[in-house]
mmCIF file of the C-alpha atoms, coordinates in Angstrom:
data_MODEL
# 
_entry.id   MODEL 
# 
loop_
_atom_site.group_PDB 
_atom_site.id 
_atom_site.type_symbol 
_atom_site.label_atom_id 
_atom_site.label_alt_id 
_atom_site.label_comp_id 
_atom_site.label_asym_id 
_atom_site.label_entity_id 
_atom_site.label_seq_id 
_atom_site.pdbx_PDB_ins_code 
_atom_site.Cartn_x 
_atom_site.Cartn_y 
_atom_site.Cartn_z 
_atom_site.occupancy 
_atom_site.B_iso_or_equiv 
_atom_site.pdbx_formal_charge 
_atom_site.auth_seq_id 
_atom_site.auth_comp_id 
_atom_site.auth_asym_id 
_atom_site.auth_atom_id 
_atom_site.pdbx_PDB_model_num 
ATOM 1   C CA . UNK A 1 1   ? -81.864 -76.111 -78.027 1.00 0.00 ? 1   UNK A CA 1 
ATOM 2   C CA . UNK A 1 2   ? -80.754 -79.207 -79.200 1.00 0.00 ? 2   UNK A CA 1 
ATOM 3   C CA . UNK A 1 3   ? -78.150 -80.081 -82.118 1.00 0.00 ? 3   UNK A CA 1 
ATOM 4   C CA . UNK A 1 4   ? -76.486 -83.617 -82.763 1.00 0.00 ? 4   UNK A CA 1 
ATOM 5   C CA . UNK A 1 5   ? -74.077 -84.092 -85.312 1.00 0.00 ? 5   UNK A CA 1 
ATOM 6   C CA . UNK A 1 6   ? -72.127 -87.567 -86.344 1.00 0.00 ? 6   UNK A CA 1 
ATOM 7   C CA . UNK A 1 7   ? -68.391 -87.805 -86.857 1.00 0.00 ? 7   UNK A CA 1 
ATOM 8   C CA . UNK A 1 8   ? -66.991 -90.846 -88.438 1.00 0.00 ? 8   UNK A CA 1 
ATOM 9   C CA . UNK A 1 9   ? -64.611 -92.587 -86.435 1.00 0.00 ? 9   UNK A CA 1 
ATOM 10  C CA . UNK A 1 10  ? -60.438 -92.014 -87.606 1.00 0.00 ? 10  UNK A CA 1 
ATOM 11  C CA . UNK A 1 11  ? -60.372 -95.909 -87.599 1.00 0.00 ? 11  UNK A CA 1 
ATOM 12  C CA . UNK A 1 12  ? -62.790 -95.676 -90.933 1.00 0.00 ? 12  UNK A CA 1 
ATOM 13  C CA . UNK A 1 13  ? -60.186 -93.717 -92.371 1.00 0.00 ? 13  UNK A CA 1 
ATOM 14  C CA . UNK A 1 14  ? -61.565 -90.240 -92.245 1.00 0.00 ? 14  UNK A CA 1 
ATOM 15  C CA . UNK A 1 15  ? -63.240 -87.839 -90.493 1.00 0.00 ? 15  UNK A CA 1 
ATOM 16  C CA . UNK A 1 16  ? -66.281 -85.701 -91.692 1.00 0.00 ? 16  UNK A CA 1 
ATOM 17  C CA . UNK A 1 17  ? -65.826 -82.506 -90.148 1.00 0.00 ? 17  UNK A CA 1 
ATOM 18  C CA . UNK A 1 18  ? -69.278 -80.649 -88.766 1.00 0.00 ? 18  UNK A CA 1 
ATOM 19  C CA . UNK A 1 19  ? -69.404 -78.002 -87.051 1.00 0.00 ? 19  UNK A CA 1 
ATOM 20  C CA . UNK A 1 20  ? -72.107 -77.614 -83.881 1.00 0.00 ? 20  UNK A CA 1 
ATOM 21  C CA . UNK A 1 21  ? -71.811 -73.593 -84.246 1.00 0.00 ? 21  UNK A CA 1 
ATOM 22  C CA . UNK A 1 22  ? -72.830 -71.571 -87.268 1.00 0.00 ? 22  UNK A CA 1 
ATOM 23  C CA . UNK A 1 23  ? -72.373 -67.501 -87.191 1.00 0.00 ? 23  UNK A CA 1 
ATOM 24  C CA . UNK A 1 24  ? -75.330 -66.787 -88.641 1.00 0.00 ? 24  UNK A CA 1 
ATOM 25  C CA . UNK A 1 25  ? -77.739 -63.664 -88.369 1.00 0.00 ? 25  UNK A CA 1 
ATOM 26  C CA . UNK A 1 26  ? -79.955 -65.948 -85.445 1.00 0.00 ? 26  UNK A CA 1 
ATOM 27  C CA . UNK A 1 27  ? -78.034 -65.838 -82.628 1.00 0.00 ? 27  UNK A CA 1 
ATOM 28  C CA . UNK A 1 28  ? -78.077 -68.927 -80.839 1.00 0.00 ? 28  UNK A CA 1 
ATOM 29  C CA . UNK A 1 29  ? -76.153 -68.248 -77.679 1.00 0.00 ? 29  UNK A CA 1 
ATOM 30  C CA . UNK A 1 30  ? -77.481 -65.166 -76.279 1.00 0.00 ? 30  UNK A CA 1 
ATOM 31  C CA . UNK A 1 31  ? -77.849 -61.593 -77.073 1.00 0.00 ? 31  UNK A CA 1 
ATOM 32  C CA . UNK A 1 32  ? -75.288 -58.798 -77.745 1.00 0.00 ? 32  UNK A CA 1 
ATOM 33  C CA . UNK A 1 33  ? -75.598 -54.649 -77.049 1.00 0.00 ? 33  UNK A CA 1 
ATOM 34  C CA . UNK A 1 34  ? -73.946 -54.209 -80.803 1.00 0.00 ? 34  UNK A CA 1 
ATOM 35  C CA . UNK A 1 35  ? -75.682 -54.810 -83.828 1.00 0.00 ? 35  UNK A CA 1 
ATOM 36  C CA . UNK A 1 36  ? -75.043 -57.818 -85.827 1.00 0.00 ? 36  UNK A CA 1 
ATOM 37  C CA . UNK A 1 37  ? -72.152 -56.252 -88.278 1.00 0.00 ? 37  UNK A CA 1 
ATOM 38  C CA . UNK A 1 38  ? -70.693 -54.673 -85.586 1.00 0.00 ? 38  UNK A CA 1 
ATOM 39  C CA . UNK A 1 39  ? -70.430 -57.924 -83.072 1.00 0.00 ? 39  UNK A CA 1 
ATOM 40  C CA . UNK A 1 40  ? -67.590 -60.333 -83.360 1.00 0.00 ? 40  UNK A CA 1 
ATOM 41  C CA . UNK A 1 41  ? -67.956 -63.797 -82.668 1.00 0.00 ? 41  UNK A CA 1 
ATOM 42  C CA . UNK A 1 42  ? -65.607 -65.533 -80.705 1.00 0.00 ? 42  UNK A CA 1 
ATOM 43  C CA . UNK A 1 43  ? -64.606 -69.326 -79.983 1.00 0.00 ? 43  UNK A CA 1 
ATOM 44  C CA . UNK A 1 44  ? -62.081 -70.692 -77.605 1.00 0.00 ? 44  UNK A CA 1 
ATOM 45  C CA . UNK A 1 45  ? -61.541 -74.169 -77.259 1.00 0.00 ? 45  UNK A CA 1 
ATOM 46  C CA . UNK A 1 46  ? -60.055 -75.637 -74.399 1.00 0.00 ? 46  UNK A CA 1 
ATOM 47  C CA . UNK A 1 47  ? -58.993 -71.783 -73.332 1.00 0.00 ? 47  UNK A CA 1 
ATOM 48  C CA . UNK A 1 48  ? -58.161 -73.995 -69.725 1.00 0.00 ? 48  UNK A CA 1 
ATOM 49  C CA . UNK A 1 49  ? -55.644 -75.767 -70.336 1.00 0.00 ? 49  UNK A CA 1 
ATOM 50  C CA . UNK A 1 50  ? -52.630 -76.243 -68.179 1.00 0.00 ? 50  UNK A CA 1 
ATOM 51  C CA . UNK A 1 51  ? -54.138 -73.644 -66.212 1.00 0.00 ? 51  UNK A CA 1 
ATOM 52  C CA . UNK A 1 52  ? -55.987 -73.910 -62.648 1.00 0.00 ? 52  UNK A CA 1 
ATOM 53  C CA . UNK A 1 53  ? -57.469 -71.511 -59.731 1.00 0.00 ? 53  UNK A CA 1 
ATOM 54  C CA . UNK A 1 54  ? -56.618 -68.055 -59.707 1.00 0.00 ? 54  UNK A CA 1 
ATOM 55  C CA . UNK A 1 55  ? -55.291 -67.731 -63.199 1.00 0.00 ? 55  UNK A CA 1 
ATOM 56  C CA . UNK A 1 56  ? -58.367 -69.528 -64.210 1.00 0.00 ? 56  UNK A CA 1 
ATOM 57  C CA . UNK A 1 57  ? -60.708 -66.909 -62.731 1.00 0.00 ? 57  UNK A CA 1 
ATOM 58  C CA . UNK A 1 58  ? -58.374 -64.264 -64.428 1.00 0.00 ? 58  UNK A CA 1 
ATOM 59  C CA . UNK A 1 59  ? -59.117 -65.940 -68.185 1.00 0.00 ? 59  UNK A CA 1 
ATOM 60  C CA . UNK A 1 60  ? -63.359 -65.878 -66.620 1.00 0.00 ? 60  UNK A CA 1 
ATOM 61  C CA . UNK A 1 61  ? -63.195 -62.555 -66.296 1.00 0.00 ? 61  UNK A CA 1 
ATOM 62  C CA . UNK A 1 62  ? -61.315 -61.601 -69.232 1.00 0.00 ? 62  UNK A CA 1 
ATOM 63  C CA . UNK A 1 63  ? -63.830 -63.795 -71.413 1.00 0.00 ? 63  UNK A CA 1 
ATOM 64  C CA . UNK A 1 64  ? -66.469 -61.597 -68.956 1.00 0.00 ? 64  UNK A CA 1 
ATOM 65  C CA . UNK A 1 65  ? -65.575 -58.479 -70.142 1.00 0.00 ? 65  UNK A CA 1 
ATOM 66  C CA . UNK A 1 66  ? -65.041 -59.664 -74.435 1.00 0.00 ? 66  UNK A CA 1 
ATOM 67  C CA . UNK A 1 67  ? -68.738 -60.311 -73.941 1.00 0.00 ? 67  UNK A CA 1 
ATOM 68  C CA . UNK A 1 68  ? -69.388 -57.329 -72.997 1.00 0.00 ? 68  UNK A CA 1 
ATOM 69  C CA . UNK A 1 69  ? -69.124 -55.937 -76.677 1.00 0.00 ? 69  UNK A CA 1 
ATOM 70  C CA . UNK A 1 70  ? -68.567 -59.262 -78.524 1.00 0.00 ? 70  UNK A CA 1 
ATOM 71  C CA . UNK A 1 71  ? -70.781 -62.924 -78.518 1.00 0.00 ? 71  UNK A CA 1 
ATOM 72  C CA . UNK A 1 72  ? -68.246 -65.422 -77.069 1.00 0.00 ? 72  UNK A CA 1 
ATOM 73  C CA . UNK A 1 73  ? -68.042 -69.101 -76.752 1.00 0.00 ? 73  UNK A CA 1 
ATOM 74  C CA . UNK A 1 74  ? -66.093 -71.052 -75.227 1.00 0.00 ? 74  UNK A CA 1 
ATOM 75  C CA . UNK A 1 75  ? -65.446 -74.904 -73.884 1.00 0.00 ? 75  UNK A CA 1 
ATOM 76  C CA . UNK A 1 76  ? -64.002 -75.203 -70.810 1.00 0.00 ? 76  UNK A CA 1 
ATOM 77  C CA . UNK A 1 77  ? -63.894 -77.685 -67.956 1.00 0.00 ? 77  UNK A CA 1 
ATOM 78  C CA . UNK A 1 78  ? -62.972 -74.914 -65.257 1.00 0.00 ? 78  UNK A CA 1 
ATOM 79  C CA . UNK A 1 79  ? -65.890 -73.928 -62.575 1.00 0.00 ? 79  UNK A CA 1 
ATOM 80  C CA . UNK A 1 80  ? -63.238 -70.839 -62.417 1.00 0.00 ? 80  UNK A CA 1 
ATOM 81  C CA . UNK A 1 81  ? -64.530 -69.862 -66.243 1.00 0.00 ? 81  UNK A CA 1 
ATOM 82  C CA . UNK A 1 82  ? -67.470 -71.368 -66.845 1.00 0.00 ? 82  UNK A CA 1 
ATOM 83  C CA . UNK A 1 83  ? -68.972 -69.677 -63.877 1.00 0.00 ? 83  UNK A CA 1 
ATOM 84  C CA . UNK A 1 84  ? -68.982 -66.236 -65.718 1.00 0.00 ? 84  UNK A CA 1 
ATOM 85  C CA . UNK A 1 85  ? -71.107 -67.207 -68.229 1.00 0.00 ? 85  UNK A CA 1 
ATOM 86  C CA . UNK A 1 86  ? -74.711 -66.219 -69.433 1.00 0.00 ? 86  UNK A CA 1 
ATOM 87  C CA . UNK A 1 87  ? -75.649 -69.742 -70.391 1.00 0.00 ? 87  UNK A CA 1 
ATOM 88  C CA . UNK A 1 88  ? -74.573 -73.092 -70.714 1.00 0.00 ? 88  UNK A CA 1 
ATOM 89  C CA . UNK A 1 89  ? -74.260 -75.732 -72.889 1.00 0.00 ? 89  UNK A CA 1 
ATOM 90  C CA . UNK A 1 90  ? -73.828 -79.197 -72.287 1.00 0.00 ? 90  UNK A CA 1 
ATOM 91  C CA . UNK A 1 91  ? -71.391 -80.817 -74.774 1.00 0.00 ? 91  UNK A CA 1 
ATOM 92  C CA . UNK A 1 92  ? -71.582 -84.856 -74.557 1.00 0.00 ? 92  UNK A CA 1 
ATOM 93  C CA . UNK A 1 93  ? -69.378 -87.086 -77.246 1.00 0.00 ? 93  UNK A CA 1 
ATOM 94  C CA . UNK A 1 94  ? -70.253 -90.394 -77.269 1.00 0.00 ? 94  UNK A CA 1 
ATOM 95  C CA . UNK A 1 95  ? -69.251 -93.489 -79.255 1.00 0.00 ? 95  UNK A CA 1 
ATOM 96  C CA . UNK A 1 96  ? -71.811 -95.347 -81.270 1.00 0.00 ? 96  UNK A CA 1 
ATOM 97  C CA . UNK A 1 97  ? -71.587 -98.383 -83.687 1.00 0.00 ? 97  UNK A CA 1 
ATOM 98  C CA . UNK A 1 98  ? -68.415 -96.700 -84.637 1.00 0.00 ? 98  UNK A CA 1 
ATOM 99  C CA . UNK A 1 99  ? -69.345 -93.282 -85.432 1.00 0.00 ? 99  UNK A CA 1 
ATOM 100 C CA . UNK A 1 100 ? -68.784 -90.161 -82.631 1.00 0.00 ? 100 UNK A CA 1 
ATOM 101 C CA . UNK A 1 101 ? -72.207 -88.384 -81.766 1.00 0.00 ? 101 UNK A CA 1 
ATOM 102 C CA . UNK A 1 102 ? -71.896 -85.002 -80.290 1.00 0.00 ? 102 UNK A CA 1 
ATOM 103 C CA . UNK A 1 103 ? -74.962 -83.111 -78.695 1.00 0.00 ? 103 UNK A CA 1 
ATOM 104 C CA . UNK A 1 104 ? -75.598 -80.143 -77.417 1.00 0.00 ? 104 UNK A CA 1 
ATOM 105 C CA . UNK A 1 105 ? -78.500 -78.894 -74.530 1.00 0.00 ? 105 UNK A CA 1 
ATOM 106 C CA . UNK A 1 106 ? -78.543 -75.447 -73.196 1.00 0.00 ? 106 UNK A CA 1 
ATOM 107 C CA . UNK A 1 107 ? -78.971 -75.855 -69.528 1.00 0.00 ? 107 UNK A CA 1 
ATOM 108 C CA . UNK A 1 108 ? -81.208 -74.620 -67.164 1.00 0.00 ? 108 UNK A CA 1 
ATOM 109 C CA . UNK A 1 109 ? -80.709 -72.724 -63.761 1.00 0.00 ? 109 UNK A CA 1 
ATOM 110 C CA . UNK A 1 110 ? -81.031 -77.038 -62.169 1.00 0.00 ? 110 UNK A CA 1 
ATOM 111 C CA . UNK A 1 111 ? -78.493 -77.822 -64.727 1.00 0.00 ? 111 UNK A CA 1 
ATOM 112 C CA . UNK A 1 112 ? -76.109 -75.014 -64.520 1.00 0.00 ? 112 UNK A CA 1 
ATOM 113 C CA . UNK A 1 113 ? -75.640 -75.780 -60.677 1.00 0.00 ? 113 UNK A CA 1 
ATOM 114 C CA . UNK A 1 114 ? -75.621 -79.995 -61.554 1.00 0.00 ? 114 UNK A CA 1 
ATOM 115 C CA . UNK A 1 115 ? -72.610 -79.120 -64.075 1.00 0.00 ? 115 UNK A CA 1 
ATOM 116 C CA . UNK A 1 116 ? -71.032 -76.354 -61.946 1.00 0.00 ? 116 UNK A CA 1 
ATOM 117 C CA . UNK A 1 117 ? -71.143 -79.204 -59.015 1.00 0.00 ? 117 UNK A CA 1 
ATOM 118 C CA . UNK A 1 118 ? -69.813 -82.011 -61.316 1.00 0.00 ? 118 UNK A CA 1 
ATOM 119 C CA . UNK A 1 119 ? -66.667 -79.887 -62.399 1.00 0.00 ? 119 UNK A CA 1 
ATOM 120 C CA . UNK A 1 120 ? -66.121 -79.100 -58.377 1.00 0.00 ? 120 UNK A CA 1 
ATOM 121 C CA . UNK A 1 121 ? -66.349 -83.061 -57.457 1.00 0.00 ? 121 UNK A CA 1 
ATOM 122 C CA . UNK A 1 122 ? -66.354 -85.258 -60.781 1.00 0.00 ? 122 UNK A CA 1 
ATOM 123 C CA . UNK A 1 123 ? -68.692 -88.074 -60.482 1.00 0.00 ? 123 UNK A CA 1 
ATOM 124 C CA . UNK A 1 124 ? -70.184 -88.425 -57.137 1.00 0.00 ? 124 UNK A CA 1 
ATOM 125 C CA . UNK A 1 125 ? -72.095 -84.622 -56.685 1.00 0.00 ? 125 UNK A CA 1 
ATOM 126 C CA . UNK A 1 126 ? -72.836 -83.992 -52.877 1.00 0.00 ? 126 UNK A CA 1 
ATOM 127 C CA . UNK A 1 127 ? -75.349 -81.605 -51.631 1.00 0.00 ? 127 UNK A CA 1 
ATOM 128 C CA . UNK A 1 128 ? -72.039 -79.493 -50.871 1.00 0.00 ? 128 UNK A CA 1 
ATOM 129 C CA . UNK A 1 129 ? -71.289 -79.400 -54.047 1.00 0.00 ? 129 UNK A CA 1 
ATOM 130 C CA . UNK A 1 130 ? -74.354 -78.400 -55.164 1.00 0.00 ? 130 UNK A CA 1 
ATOM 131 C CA . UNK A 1 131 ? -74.536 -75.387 -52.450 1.00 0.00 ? 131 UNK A CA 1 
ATOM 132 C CA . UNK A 1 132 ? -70.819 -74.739 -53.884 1.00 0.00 ? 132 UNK A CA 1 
ATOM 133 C CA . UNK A 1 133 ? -71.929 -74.186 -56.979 1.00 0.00 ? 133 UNK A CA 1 
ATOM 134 C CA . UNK A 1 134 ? -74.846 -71.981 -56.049 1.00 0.00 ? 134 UNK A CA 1 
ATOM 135 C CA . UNK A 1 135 ? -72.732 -69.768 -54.483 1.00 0.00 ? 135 UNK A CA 1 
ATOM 136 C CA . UNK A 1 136 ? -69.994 -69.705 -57.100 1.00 0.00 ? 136 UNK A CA 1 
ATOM 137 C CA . UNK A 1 137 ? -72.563 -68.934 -59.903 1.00 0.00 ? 137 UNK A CA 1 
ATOM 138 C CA . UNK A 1 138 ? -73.818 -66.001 -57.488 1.00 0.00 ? 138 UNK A CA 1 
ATOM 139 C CA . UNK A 1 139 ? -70.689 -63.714 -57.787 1.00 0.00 ? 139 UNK A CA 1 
# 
């Protein structure tokens, strides 16, 4: 899956607000036990902030268990959270002649350790890292 959307930059004078998730009848991020009118969708943005370790872990598992009966999304930069997930996405902003472009790739088992990794080390990503995040995405 792949979705790009633009954003004028504020310095233009406005922004054009897009949105990179749609509730719609396909479901894009994964599969629910409740039928569509039943299931809730949820989105949390940022759910980590000013939080770390432990308490992180406690939001994963909370998010963990709303999926249970509800679709949930959420952006987070915590290995703590993100590790409880079904799948991941990739969200990249970058700045082009002025404009924002946002894009979106689900990531593979490769790619769900290489981002798991990044968030334990930041730029450089070791080979400990990378067993790190194996083993975090195991439990």
């Amino acid at each position: 899956m792949r979705m790009t959307r633009l954003l004028r930059s504020p310095q233009a004078g406005s922004i054009e607000s897009s949105s990179i998730f749609q509730p719609t009848s396909a479901k894009p991020f994964g599969r629910s036990r409740k039928s569509r009118r039943e299931e809730k969708r949820l989105v949390f943005d940022e759910i980590d902030s000013g939080i770390g370790g432990r308490v992180s872990e406690a939001v994963g598992v909370k998010l963990k268990k709303l999926s249970e009966t509800n679709q949930v999304f959420c952006v987070t930069h915590q290995p703590q959270i993100a590790r409880f997930a079904d799948s991941h996405l990739l969200v990249r902003k970058e700045a082009i002649a002025g404009r924002t472009e946002i894009s979106v790739d689900t990531l593979d088992r490769r790619g769900r350790v290489e981002e798991i990794a990044r968030m334990l080390t930041g730029a450089e990503i070791t080979e400990t890292a990378r067993r790190h995040a194996r083993e975090v995405l195991k439990s």
